[in-house]
VOMIBA-332296 format. One record per residue: residue in one letter; x, y, z of N, C-alpha, C in turn; residue number from 1. Coordinates in nm, 3 decimals. Layout:
<recs>
<residu=a | nu=X | nv=Y | nw=Z | cau=X | cav=Y | caw=Z | cu=X | cv=Y | cw=Z | num=NUM>
...
</recs>
This chain:
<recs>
<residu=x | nu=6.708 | nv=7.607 | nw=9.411 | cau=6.778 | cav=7.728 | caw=9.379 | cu=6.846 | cv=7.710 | cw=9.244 | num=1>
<residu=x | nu=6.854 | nv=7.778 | nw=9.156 | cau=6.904 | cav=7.781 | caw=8.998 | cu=7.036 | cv=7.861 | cw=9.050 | num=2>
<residu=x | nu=7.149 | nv=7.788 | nw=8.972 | cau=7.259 | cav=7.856 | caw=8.956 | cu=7.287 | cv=7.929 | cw=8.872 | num=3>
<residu=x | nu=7.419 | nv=8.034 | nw=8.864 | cau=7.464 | cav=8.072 | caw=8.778 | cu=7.591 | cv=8.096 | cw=8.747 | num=4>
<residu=x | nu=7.624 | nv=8.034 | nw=8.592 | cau=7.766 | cav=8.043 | caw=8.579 | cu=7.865 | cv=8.087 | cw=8.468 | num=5>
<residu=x | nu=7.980 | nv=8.097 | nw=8.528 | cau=8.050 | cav=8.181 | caw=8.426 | cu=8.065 | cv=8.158 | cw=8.310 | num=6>
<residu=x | nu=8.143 | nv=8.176 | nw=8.247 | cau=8.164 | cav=8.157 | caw=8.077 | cu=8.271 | cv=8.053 | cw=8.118 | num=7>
<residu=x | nu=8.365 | nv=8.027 | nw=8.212 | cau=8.477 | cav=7.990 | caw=8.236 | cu=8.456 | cv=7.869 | cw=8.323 | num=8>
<residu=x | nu=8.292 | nv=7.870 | nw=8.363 | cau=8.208 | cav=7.738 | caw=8.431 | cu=8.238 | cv=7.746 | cw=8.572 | num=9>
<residu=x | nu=8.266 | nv=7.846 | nw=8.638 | cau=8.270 | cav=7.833 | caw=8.761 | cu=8.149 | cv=7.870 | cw=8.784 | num=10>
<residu=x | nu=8.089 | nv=7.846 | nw=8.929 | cau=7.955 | cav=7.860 | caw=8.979 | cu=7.960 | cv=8.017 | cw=9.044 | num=11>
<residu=x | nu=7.878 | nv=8.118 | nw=9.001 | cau=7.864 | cav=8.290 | caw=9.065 | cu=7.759 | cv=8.258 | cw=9.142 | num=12>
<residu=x | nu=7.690 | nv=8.176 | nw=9.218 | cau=7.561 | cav=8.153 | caw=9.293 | cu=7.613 | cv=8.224 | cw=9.422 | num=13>
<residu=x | nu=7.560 | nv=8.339 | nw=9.491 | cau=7.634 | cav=8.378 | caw=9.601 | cu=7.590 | cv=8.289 | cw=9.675 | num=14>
<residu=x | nu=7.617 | nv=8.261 | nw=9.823 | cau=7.614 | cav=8.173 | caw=9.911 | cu=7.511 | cv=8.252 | cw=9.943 | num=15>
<residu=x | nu=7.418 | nv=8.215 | nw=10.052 | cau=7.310 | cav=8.216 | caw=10.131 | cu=7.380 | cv=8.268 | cw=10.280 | num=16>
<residu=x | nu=7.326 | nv=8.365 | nw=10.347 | cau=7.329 | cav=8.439 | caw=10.400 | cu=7.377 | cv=8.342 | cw=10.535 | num=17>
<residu=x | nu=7.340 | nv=8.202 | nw=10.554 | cau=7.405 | cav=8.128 | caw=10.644 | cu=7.513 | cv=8.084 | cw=10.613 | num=18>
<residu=x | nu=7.531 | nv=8.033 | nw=10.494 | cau=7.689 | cav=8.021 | caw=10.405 | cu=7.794 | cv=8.114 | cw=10.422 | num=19>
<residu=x | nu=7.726 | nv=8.272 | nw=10.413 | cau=7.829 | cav=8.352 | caw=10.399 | cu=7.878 | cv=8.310 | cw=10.550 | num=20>
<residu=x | nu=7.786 | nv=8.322 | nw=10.681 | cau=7.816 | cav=8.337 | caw=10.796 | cu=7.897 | cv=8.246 | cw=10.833 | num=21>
<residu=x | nu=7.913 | nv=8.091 | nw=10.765 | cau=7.989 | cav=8.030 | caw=10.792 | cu=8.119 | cv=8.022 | cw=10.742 | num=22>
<residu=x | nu=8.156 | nv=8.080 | nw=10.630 | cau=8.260 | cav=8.116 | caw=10.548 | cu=8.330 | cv=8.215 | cw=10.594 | num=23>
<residu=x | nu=8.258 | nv=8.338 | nw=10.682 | cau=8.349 | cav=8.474 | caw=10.753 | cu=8.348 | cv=8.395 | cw=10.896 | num=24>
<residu=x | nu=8.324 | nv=8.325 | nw=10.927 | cau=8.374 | cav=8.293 | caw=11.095 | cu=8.469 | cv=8.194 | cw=11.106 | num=25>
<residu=x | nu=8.574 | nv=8.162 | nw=10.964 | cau=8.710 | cav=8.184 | caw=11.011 | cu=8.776 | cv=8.252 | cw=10.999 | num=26>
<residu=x | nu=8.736 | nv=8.387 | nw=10.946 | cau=8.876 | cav=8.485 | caw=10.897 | cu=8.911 | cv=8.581 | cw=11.007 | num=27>
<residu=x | nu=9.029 | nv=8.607 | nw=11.056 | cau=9.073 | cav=8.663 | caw=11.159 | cu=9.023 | cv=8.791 | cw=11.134 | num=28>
<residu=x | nu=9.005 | nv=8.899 | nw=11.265 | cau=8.948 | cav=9.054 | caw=11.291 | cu=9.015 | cv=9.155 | cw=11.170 | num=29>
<residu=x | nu=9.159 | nv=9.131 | nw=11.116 | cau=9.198 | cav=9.191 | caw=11.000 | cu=9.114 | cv=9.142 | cw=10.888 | num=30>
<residu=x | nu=9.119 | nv=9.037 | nw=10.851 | cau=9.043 | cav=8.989 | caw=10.727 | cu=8.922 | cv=9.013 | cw=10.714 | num=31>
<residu=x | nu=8.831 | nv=9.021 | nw=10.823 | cau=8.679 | cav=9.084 | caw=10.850 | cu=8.681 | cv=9.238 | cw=10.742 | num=32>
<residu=x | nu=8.790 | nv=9.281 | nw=10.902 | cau=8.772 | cav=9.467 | caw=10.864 | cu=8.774 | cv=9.494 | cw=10.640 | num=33>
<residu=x | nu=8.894 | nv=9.423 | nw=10.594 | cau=8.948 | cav=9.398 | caw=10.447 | cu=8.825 | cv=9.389 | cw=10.373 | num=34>
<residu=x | nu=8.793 | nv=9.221 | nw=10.383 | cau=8.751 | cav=9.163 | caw=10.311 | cu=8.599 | cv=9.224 | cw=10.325 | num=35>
<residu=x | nu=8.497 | nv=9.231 | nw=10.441 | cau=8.383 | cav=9.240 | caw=10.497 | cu=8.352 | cv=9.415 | cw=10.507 | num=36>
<residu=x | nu=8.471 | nv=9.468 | nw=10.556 | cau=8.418 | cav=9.601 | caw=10.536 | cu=8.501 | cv=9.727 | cw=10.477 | num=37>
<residu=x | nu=8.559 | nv=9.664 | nw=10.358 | cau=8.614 | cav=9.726 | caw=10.245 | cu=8.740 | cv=9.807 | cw=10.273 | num=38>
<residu=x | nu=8.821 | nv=9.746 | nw=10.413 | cau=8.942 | cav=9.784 | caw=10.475 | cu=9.021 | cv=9.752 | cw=10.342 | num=39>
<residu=x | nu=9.173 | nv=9.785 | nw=10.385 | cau=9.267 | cav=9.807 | caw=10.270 | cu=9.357 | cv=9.778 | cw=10.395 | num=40>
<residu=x | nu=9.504 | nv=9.678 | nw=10.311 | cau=9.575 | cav=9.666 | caw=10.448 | cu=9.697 | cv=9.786 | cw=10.395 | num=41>
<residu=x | nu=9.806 | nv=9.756 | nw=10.455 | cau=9.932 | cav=9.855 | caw=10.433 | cu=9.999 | cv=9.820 | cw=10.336 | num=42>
<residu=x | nu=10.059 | nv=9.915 | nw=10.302 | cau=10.158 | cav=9.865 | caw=10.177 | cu=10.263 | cv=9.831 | cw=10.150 | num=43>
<residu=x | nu=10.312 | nv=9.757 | nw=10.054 | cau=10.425 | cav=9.672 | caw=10.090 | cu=10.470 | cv=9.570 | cw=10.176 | num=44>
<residu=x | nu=10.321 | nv=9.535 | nw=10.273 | cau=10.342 | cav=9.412 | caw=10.386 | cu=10.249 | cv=9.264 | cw=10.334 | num=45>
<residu=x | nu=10.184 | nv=9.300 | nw=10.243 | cau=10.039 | cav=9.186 | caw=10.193 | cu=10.146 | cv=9.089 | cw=10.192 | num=46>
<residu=x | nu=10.085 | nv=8.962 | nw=10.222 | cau=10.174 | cav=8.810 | caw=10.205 | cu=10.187 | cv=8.784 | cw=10.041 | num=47>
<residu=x | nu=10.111 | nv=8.857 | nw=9.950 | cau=10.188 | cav=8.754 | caw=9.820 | cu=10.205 | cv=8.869 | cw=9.729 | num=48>
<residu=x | nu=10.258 | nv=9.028 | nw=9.781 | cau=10.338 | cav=9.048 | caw=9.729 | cu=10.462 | cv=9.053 | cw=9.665 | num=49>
<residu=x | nu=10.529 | nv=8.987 | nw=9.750 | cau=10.658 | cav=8.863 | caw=9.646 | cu=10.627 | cv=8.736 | cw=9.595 | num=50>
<residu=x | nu=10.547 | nv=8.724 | nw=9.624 | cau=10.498 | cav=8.535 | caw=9.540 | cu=10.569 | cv=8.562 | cw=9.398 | num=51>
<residu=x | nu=10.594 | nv=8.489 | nw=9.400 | cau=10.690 | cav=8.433 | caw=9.218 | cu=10.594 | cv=8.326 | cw=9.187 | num=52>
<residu=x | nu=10.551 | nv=8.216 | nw=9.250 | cau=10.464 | cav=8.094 | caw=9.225 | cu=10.362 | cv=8.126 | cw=9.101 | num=53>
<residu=x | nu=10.374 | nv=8.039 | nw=9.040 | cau=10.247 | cav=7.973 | caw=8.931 | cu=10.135 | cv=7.884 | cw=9.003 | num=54>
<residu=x | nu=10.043 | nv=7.951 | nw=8.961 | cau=9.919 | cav=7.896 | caw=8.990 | cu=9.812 | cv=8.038 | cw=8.999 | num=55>
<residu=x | nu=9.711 | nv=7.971 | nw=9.067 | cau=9.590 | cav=8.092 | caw=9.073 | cu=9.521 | cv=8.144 | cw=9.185 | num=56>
<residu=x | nu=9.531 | nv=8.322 | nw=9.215 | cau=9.448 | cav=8.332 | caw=9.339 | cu=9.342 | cv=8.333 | cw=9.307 | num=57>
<residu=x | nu=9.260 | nv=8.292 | nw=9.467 | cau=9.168 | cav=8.280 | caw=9.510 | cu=9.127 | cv=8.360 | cw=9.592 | num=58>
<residu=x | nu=8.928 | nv=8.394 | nw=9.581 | cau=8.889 | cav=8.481 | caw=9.665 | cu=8.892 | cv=8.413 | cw=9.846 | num=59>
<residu=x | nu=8.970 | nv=8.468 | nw=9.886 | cau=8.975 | cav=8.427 | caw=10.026 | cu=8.874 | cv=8.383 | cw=10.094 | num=60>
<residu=x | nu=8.745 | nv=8.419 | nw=10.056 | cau=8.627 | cav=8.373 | caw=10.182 | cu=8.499 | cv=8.297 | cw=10.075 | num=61>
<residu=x | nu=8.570 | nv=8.318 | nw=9.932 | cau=8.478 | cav=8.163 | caw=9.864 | cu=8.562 | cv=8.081 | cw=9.777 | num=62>
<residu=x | nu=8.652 | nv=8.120 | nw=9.763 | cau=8.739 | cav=8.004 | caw=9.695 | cu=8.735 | cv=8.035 | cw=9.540 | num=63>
<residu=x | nu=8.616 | nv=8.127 | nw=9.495 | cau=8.639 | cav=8.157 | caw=9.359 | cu=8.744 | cv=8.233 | cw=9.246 | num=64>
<residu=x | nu=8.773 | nv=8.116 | nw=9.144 | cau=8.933 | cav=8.161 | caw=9.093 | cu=8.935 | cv=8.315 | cw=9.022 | num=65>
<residu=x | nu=9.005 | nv=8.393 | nw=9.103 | cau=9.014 | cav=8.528 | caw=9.018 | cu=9.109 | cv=8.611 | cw=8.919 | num=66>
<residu=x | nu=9.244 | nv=8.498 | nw=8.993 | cau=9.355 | cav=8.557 | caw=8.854 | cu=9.483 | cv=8.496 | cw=8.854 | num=67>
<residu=x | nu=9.529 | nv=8.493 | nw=8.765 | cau=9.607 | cav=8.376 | caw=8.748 | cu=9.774 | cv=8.448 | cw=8.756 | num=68>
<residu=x | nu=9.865 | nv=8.337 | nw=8.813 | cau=9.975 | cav=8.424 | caw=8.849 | cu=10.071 | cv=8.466 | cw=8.746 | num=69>
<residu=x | nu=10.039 | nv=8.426 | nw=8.625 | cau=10.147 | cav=8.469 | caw=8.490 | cu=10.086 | cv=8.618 | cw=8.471 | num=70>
<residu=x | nu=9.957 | nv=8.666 | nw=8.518 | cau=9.914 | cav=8.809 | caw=8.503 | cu=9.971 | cv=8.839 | cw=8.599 | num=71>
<residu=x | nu=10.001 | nv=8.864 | nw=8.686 | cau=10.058 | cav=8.932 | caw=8.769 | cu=10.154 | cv=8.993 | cw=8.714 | num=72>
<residu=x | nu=10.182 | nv=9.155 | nw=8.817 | cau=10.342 | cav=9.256 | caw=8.735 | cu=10.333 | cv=9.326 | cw=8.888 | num=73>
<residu=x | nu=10.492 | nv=9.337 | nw=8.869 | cau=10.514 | cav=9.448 | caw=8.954 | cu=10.471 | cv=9.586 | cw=8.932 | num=74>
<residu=x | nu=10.367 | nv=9.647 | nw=8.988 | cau=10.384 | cav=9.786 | caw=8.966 | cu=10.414 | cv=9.884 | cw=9.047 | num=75>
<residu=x | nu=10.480 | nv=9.875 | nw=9.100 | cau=10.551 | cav=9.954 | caw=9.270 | cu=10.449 | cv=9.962 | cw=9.310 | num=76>
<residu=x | nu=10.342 | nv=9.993 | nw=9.347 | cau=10.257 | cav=10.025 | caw=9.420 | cu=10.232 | cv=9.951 | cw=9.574 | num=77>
<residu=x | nu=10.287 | nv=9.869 | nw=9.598 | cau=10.303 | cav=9.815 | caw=9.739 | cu=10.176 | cv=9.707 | cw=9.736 | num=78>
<residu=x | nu=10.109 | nv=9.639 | nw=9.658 | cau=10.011 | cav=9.557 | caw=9.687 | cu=9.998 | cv=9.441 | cw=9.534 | num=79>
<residu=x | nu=9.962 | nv=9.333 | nw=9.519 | cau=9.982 | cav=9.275 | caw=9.408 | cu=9.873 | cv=9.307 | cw=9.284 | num=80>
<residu=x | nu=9.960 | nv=9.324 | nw=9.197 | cau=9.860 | cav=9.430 | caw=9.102 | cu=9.871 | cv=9.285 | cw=8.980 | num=81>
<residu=x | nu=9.769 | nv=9.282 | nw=8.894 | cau=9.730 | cav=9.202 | caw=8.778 | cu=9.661 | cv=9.269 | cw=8.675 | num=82>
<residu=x | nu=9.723 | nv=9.242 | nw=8.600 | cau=9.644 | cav=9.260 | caw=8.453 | cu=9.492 | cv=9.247 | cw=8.380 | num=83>
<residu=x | nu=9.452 | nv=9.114 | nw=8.444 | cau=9.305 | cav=9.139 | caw=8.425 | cu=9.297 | cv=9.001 | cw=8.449 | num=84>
<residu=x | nu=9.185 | nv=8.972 | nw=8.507 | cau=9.079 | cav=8.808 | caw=8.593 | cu=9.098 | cv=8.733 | cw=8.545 | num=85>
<residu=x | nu=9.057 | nv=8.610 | nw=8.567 | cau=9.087 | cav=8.516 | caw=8.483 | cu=8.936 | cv=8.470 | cw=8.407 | num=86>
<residu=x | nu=8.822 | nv=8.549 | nw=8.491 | cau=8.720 | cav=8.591 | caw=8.400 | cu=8.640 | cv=8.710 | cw=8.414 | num=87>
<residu=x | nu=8.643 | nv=8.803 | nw=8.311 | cau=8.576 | cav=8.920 | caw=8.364 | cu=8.454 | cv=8.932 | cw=8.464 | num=88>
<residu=x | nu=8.353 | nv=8.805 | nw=8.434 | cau=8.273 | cav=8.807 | caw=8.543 | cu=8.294 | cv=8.737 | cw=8.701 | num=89>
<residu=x | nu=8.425 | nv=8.741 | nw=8.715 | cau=8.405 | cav=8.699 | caw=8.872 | cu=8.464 | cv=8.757 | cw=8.943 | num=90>
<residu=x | nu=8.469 | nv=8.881 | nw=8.921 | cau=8.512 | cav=9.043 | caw=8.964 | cu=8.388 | cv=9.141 | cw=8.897 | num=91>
<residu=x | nu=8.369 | nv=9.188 | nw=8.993 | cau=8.236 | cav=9.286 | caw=9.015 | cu=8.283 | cv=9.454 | cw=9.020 | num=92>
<residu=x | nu=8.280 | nv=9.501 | nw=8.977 | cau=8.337 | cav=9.676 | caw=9.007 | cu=8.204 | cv=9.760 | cw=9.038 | num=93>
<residu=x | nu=8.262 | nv=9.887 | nw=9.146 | cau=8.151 | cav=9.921 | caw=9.187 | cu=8.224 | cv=10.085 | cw=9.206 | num=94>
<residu=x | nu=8.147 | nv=10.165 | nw=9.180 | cau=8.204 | cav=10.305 | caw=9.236 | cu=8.227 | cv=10.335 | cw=9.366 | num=95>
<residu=x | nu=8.357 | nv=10.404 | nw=9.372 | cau=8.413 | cav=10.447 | caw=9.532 | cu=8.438 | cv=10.543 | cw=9.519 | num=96>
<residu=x | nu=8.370 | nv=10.636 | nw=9.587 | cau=8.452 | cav=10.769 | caw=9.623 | cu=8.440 | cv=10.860 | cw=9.728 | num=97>
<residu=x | nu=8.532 | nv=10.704 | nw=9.833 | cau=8.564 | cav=10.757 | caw=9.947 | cu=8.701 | cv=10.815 | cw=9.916 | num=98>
<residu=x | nu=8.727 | nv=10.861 | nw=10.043 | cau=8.874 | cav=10.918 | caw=10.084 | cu=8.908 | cv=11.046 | cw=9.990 | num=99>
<residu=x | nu=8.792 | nv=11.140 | nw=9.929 | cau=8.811 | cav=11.231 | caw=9.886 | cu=8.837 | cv=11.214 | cw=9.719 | num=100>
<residu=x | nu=8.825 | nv=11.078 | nw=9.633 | cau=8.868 | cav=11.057 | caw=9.546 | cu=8.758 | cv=10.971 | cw=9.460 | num=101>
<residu=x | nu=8.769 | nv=10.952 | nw=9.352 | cau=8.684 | cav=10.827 | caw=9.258 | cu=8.769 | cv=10.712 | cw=9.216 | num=102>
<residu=x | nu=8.723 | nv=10.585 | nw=9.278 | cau=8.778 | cav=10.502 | caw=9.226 | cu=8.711 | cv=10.411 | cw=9.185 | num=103>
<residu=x | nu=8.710 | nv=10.274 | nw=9.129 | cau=8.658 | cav=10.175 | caw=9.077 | cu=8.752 | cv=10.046 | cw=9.197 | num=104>
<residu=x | nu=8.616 | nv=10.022 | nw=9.295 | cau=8.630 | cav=9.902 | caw=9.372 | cu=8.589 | cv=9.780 | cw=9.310 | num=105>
<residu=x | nu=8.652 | nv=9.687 | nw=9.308 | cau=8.646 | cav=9.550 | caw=9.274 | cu=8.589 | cv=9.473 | cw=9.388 | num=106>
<residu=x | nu=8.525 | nv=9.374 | nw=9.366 | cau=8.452 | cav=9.261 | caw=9.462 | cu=8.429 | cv=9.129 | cw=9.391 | num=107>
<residu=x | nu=8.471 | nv=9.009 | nw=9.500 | cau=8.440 | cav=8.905 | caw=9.426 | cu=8.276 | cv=8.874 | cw=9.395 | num=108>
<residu=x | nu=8.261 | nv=8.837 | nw=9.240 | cau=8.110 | cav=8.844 | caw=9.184 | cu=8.053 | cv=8.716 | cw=9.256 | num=109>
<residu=x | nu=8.085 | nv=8.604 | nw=9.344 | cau=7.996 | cav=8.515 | caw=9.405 | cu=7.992 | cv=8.573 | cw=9.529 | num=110>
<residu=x | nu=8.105 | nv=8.602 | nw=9.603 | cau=8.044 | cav=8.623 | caw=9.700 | cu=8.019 | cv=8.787 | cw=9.774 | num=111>
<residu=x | nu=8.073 | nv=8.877 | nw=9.726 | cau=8.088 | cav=9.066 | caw=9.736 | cu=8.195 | cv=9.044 | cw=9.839 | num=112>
<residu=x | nu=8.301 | nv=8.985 | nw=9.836 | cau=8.407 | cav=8.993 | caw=9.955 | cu=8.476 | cv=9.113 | cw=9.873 | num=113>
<residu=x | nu=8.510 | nv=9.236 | nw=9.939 | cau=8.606 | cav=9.341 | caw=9.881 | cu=8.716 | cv=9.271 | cw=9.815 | num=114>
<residu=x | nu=8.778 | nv=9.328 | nw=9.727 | cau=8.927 | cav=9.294 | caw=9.685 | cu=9.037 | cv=9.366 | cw=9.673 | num=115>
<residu=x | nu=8.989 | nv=9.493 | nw=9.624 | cau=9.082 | cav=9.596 | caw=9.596 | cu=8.986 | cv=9.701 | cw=9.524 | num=116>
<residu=x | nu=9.109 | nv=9.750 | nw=9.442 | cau=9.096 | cav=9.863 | caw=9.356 | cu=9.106 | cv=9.834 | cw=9.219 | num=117>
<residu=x | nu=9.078 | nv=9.857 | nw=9.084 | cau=9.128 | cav=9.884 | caw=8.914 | cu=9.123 | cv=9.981 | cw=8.889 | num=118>
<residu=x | nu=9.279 | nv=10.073 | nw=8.833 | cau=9.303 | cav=10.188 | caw=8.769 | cu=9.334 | cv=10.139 | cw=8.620 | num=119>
<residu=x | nu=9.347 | nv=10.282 | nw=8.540 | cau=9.365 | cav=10.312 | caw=8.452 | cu=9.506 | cv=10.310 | cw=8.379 | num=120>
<residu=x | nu=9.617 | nv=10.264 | nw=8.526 | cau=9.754 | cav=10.312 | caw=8.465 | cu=9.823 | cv=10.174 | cw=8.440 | num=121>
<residu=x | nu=9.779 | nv=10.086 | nw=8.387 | cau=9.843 | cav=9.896 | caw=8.402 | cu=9.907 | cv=9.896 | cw=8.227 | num=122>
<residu=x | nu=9.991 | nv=9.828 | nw=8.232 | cau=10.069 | cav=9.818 | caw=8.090 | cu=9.972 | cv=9.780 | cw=7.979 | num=123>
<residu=x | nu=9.986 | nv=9.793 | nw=7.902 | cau=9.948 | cav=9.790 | caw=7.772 | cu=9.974 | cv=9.616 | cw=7.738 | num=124>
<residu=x | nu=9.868 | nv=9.515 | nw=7.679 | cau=9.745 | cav=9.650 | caw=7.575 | cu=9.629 | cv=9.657 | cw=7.632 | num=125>
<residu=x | nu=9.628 | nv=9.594 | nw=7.747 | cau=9.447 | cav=9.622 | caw=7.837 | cu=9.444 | cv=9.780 | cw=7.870 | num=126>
<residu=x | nu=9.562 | nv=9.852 | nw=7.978 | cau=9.609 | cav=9.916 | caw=7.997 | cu=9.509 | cv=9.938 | cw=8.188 | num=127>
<residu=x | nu=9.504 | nv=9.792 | nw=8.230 | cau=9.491 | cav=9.773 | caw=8.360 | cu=9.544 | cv=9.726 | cw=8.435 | num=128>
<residu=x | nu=9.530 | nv=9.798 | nw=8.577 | cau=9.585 | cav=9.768 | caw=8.724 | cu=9.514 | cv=9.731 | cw=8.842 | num=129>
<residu=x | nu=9.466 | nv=9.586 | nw=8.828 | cau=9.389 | cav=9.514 | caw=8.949 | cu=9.497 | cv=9.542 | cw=9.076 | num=130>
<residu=x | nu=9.410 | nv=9.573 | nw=9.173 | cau=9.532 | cav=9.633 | caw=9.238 | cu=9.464 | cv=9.546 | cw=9.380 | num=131>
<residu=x | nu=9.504 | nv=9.443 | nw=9.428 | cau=9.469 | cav=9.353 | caw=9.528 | cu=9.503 | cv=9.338 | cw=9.671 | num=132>
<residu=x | nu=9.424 | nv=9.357 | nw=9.798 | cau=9.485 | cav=9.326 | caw=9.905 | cu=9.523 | cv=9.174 | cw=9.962 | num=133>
<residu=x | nu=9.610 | nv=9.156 | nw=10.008 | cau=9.661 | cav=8.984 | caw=9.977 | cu=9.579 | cv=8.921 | cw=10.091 | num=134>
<residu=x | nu=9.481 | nv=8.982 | nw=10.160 | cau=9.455 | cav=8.964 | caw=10.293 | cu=9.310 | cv=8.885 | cw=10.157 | num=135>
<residu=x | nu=9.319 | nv=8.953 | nw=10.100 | cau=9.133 | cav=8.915 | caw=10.021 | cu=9.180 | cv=8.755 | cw=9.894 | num=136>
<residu=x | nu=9.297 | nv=8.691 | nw=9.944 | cau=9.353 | cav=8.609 | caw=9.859 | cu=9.383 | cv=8.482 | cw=9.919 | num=137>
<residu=x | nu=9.355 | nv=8.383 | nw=9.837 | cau=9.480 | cav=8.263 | caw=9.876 | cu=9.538 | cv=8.246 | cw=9.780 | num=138>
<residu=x | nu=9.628 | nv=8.158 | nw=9.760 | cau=9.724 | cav=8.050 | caw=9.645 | cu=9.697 | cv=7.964 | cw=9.615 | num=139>
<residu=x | nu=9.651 | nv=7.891 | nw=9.520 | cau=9.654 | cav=7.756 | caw=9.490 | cu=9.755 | cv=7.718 | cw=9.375 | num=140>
<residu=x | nu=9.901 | nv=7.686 | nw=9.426 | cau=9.996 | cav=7.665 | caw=9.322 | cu=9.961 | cv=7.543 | cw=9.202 | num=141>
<residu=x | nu=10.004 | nv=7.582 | nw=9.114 | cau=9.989 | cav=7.485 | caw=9.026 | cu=10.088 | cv=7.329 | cw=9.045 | num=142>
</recs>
């Protein structure tokens, strides 16, 4: 199998369809619904919406690094919002327009685990809002 990788040298090779299966059969029935079938949790409850910590999340069900915690900002919005990846290719965007609306869904590019949302309204000068469910995350502090 030939890999492929980022600019930033991480490996985008998605896992193999037994890989994935072994990678989602630890994540609890919430993290399924999130991560697996593009659930969204509530707002203002995600676990690292207060994180202050330095270091970098991770896609919850492959480990691939997606953004680093000095991007991170508060933007009221009740879920942890970032500025932009820590490489454009290991975030995937895809059109959504469920729930009556158009949005731009994000997915991790190795493995398609959902992540969130990216709007248009994030501070300047990108002027983006990765907008993340913490359920689709881990920490790896620095």
């Amino acid at each position: 199998m030939s890999h492929e990788y980022s600019a930033s040298g991480h490996d985008l090779t998605p896992p193999s369809p037994a890989e994935k299966a072994a990678l989602s059969a630890g994540l609890t029935e919430e993290e399924r619904r999130i991560i697996l079938n593009q659930g969204t949790e509530p707002p203002f409850c995600g676990g690292f919406l207060e994180n202050k910590g330095t270091g970098v999340y991770r896609c919850r069900l492959c480990g691939l690094p997606l953004f680093h915690a000095s991007d991170k900002f508060e933007s009221g919005s009740g879920w942890p919002s970032f500025t932009h990846p820590i490489d454009p290719a290991h975030v995937r965007e895809l059109r959504d327009d469920s729930h009556g609306m158009v949005r731009r869904e994000i997915r991790c590019a190795r493995c398609d685990g959902h992540l969130g949302h990216v709007f248009d309204d994030g501070p300047l000068p990108g002027g983006q809002r990765y907008c993340l469910n913490s359920m689709s995350l881990t920490f790896k502090p620095d």
